[in-house]
N, C-alpha and C positions, 0 to 999 in steps of 0.2 A: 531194727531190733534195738529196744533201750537197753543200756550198759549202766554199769556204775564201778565203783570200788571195791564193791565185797562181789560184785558176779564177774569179773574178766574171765573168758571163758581162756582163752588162749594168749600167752605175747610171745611171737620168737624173738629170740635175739642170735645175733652173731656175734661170733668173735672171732679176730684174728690177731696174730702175734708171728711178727717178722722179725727174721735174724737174720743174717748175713748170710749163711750158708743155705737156710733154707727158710718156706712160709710154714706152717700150721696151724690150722683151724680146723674150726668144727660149730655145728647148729645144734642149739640146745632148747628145748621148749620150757619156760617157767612157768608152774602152775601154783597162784595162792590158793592152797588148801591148808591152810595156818602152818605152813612151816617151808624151810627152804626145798623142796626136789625140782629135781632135775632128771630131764628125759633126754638120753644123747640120740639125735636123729642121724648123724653122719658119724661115722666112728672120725674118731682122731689118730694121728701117730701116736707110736707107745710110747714116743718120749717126751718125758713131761706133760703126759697128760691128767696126772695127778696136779701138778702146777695151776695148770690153765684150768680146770674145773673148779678149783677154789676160787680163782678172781672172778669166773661168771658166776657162781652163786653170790657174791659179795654185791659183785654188779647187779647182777639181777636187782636184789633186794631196794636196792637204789632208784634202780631205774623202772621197777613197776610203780611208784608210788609218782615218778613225774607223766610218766605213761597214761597212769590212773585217770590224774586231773584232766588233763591234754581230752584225754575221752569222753569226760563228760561236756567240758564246753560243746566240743566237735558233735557230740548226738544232737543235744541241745537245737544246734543249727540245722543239722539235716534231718531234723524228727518228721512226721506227716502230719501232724496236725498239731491245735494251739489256739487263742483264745486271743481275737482283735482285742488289742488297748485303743489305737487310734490312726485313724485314717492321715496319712504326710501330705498328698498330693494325687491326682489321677491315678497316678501306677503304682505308689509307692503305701505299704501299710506295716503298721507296728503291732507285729503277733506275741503273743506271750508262749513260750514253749517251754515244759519244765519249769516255771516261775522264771525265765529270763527271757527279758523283751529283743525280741529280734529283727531287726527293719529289712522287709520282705521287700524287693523288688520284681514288680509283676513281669514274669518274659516273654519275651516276643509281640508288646503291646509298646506303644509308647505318646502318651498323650501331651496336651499343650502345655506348653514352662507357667506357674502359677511361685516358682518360689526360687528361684534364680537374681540375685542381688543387680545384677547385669543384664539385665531382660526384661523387656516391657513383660505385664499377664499376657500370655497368646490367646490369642481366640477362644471359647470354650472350655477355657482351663480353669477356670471355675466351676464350670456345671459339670465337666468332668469328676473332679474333687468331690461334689456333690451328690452326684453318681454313685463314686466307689462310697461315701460315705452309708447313702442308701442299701446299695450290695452287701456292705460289713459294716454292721453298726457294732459298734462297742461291746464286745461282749460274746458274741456270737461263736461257736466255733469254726476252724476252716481246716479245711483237710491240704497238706501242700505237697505237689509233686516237683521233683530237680530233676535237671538236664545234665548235661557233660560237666559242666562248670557250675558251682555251687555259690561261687561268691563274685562281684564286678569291681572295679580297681575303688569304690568307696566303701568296701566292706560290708556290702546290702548280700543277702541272700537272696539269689535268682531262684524261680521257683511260677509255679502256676498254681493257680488260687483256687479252690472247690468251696464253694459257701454252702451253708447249711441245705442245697435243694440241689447238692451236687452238681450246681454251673460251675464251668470253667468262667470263671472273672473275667479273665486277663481278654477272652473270646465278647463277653458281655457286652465289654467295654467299647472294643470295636463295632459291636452292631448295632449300637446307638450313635456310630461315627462319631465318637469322643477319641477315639484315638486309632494309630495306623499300625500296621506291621510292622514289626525290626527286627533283628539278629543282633545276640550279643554273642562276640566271640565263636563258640562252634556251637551254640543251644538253639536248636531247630525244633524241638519237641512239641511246642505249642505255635508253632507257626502256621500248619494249616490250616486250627482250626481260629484263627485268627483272621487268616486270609480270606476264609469260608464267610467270617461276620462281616469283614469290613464292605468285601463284596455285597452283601447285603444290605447293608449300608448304603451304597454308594446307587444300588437300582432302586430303593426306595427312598432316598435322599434325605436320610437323616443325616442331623449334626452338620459336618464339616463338608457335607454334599447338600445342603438347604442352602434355596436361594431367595429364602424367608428371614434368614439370620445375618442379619447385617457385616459381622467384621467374616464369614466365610467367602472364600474365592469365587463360588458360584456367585456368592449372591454380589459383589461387588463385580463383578463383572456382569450379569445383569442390567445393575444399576449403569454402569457407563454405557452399556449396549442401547439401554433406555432412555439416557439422556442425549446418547446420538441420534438415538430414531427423533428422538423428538422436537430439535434443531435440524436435522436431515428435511423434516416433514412441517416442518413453520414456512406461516403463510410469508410469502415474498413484501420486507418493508417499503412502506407507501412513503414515508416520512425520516427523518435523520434523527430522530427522536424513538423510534420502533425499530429501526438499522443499529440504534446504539446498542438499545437491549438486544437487541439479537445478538451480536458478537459477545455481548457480557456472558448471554447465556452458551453459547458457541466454546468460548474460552473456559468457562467454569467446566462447560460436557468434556474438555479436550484433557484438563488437570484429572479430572477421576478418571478417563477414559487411558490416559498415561499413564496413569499410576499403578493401574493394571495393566498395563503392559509392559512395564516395569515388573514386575512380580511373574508373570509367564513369560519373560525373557531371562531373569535369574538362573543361575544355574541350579540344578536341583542334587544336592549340597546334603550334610546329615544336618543342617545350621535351619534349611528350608521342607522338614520332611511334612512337617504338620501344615503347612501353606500349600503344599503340590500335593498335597492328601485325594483332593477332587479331583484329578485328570491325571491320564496315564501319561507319558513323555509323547505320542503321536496324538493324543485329543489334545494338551496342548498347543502343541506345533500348528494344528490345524486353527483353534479358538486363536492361538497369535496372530496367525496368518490373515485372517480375517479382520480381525481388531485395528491391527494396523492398518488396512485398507483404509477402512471407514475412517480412521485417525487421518490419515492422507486426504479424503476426501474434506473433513471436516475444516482439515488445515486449510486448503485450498478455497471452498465455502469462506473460512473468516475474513480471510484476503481480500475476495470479493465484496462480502458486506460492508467492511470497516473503506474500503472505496466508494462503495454505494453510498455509503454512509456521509462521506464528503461531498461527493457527487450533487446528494438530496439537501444536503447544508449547506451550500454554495448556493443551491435554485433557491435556498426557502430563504436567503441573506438576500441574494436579489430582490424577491418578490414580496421581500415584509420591506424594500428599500421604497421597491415600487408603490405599496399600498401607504408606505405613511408619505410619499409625494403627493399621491389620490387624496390622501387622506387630508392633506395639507393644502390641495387645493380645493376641494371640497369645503374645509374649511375657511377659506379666505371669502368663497363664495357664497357662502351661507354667512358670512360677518357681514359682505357687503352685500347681498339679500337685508338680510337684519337692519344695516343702517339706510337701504333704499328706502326698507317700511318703515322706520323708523322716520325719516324726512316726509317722504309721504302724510303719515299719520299725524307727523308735526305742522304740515301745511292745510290738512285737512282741520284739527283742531282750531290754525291761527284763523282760515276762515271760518269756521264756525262762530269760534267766537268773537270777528267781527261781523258778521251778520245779526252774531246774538247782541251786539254791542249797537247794531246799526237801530234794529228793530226794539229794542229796548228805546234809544234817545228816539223813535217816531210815537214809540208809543208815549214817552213822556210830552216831546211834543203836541200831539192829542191830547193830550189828559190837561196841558197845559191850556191850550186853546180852547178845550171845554171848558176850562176854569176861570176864561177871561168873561166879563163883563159882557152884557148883551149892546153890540151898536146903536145905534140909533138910527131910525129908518132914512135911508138915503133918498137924497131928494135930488134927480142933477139939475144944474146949475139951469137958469131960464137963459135961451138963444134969440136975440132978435131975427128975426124973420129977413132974407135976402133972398129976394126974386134971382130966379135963375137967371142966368145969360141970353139973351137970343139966340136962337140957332143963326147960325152963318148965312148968307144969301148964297143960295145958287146960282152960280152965274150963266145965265140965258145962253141958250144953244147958238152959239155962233155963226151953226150951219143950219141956217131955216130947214128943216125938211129931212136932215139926215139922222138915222134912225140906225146904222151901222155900227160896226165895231169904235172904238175910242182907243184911241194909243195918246195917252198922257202922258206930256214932259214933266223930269222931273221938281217935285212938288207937291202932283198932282193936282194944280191949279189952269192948268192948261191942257188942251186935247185937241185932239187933230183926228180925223176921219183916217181908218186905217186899210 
């Protein structure tokens, strides 16, 4: 019900007035109907009650006019509807009510910090903003319903938000998983149907339940669960050089894969409500429990590579020690190869080219020889003529008649019948 200054329908006042012997009062009802009355609801004692009825009309007059003011701000604030100026943050909106701007906080929603001096932006605390932006643009009117408690210790008006197609906002907000449930104080009123989105939320995995959105819990946990399958499931290194990169990448899976383990070992805090948004306190416990395994496992896996890893650098410092002594001899043997042919090909050439030097000086000989002068026909010398020698005399068979073997002394000038 709007108020003002010329409609107060009713204000009581009391008054009391103590003496020492005794109290007396009485309950009087002020009514502006342009002039002072006065309606006694409780009778008074008869004494001095001429007295005291003059100072509460006195009073009265006074104190409807601080009363008056007092009422209009106060409607102002708890009116039911109002006309967005501008969107603060996720939860937070600046409504015009009676021409006075009132900064509405949404209840029982509460979305990621985008304006906190002290605080990184949280996750989706932009597109949050963006959101309610879209929900209440500028202009627009919004119907507002209050809970027990009308204001929060910043002087925002708690309240729940109806935009022009009669949604509950503050429920909206949640079922794009922009933002989670809370209680201020004792305002429960818009809490179920908060509870009701974000549930919805969370089986269809919007927002702050997507493990498409990089800085959400899911989805960084995901990603480390991903990077462990994927060092878990690398081929075993052949080489000290493949060992290396594996621990690099082992170590890098083990930093994200910590880091969210870190954040579901947290305690869950009103500091942490938007980070624990995705998992109930038992599906955490459980995705911890598990994380840490494979943490364990992975730790134990590095251990071993970065061993391996020495292991295959030690064989390959050996065998690159080995191959440049091969290599080395191999080389010495192909130098002295090289200078065997090299000798060789040099004895082969020196003779060549003495044969070539030989048959060159025959052939100039020739050439010379053709080029000498014809002889003259040789004539040999004339021999005087000498009679041969006589043959020897035979000397007569000494043995008339024998015609036998000869055994000759030596000389063979003499023989004897054998």
């Amino acid at each position: 019900m709007k108020k003002s200054t010329q409609n107060l329908q009713f204000q009581v006042l009391w008054a009391f007035i103590t003496r020492t012997d005794r109290k007396i009062g009485g309950l009087f009802a002020y009514l502006p109907t342009g002039g002072h009355k006065t309606v006694e609801l409780f009778a008074l004692p008869e004494k001095r009650e001429s007295q005291l009825v003059k100072k509460l009309i006195i009073g009265a007059s006074t104190a409807a006019a601080v009363v008056a003011v007092s009422l209009v701000t106060a409607a102002a604030a708890n009116a039911d509807s109002g006309t967005v100026v501008r969107v603060v943050d996720g939860d937070t909106v600046v409504v015009s009510i009676n021409n006075i701007d009132q900064t509405i906080r949404l209840l029982n929603v509460n979305t990621p910090e985008t304006k906190d001096p002290n605080k990184p932006t949280e996750c989706l605390g932009p597109e949050a903003t963006d959101y309610l932006k879209e929900a209440l643009p500028a202009g627009s009117k919004v119907r507002l319903e209050f809970d027990v408690e009308r204001h929060d210790r910043y002087g925002r008006t708690l309240a729940g938000v109806f935009n022009s197609s009669n949604q509950l906002v503050n429920a909206e907000i949640a079922r794009r998983g922009l933002g989670v449930p809370m209680v201020v104080g004792e305002n429960r009123k818009f809490l179920p149907p908060v509870e009701a989105a974000h549930q919805e939320a969370q089986n269809s995995k919007n927002g702050l339940f997507a493990e498409s959105i990089e800085c959400t819990l899911p989805a960084q946990l995901a990603a480390a669960e991903e990077a462990l399958t994927a060092v878990e499931n690398a081929a075993p290194a052949t080489t000290s050089a493949a060992a290396e990169t594996s621990a690099v990448a082992i170590g890098a899976a083990l930093v994200t894969a910590k880091a969210v383990r870190d954040l579901l070992s947290a305690a869950r805090d009103a500091e942490n409500t938007i980070v624990w948004a995705a998992y109930s306190s038992s599906e955490a416990a459980s995705r911890l429990s598990a994380l840490s395994t494979r943490i364990t496992t992975s730790d134990n896996k590095l251990i071993q590579v970065k061993e391996q890893q020495k292991t295959l650098a030690a064989a390959e410092k050996k065998a690159e020690e080995e191959r440049q002594a091969a290599a080395a001899r191999a080389e010495a043997e192909r130098k002295a190869a090289e200078e065997a042919a090299a000798a060789a090909k040099k004895a082969a050439d020196d003779a060549a080219a003495a044969e070539q030097a030989r048959a060159a000086a025959a052939a100039a000989e020739a050439e010379r020889v053709r080029n000498l002068p014809a002889p003259a026909p040789y004539v040999p010398p004339a021999q005087q003529y000498v009679a041969p020698a006589p043959a020897p005399a035979v000397p007569a068979n000494p043995y008339a008649g024998y015609n036998g073997p000869r055994c000759y002394a030596p000389g063979g000038k003499t023989w004897r019948p054998c």
